[in-house]
C-alpha positions in Angstrom: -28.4 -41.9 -49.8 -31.4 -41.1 -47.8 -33.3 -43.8 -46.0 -36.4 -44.5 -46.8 -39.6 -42.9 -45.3 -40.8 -46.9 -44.9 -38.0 -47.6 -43.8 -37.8 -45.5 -40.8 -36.3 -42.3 -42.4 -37.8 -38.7 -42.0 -39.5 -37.3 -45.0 -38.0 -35.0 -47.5 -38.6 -31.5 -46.5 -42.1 -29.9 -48.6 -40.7 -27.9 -51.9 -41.4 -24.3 -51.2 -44.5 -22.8 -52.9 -42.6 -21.3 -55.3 -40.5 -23.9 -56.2 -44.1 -25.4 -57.4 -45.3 -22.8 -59.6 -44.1 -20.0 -61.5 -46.1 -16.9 -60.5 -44.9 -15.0 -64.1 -47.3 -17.5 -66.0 -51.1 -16.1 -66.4 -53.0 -20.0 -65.9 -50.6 -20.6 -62.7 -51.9 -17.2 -61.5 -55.5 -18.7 -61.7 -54.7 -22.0 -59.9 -52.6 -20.7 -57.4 -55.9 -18.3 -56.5 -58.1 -20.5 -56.8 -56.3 -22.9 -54.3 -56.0 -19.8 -51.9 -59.4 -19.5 -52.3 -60.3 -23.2 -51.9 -58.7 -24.4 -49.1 -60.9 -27.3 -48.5 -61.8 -29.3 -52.1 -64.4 -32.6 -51.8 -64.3 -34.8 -54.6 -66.0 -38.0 -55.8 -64.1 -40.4 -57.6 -65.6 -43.4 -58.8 -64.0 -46.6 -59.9 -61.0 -45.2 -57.9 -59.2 -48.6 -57.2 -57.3 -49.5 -53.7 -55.3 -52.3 -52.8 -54.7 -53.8 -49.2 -51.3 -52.9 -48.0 -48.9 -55.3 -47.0 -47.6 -53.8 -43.9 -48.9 -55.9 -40.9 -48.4 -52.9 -38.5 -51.2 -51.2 -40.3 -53.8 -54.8 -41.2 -56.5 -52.4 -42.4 -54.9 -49.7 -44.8 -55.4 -49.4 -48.8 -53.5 -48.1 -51.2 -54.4 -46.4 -54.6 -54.1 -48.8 -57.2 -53.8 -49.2 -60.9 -52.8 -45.5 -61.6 -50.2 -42.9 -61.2 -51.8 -41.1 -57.9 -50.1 -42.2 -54.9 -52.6 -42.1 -51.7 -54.1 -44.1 -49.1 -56.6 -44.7 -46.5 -56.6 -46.8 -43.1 -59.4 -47.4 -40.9 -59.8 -48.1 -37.4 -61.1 -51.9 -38.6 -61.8 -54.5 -41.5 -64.0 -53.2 -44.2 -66.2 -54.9 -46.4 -67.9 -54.2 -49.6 -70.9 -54.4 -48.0 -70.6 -51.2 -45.5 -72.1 -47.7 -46.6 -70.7 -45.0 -47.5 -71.4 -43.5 -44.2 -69.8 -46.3 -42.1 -66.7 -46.4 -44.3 -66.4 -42.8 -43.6 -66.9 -43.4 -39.6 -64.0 -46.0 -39.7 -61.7 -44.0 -41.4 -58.4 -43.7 -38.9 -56.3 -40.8 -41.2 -55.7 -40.6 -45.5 -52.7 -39.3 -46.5 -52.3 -38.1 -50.3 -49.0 -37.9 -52.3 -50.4 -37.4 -55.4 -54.0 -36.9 -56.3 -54.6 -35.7 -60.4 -57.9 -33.8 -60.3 -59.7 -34.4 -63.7 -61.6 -31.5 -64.0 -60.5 -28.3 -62.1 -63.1 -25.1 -62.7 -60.7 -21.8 -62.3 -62.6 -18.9 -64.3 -61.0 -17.9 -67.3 
């Protein structure tokens, strides 16, 4: 049995493209162009929950919370609820997303 990724172990190897979708269906045509032709997608998510990690390695990283997506963020420092928007952003070390559902996703019909 594989170790981990927390644990130390490497991650699992990223399914092949086509392992993801099946280019014979017409809608999974139309995603898979318009991810082609949105490489870069900025979304605002509000009342997105995060929770404080409990690794001590990483003291300032949050986790989604409360739902079925599976990301986080960790910053260079402590955060509070009272710094903007634009000084959370500054502080921001890296994100890393898992999982991330999309609630509304415009692909032309």
């Amino acid at each position: 049995q594989p170790i981990p990724r927390a644990m130390g172990g490497a991650p699992s190897a990223p399914e092949p493209e086509a392992a993801l979708l099946d280019p014979s269906d017409e809608l999974e045509k139309k995603v898979l162009a318009w991810i082609q032709a949105n490489p870069i997608v900025e979304r605002t998510f509000t009342g997105a929950k995060l929770k404080r990690a409990s690794c001590p390695v990483v003291p300032f990283t949050y986790q989604s919370a409360l739902t079925d997506d599976s990301f986080g963020i960790s910053f260079t420092h402590a955060i509070s609820s009272n710094n903007s928007v634009e000084e959370l952003q500054a502080l921001v070390d890296y994100m890393w997303v898992e999982r991330l559902e999309m609630p509304v996703l415009e692909i032309g019909r």
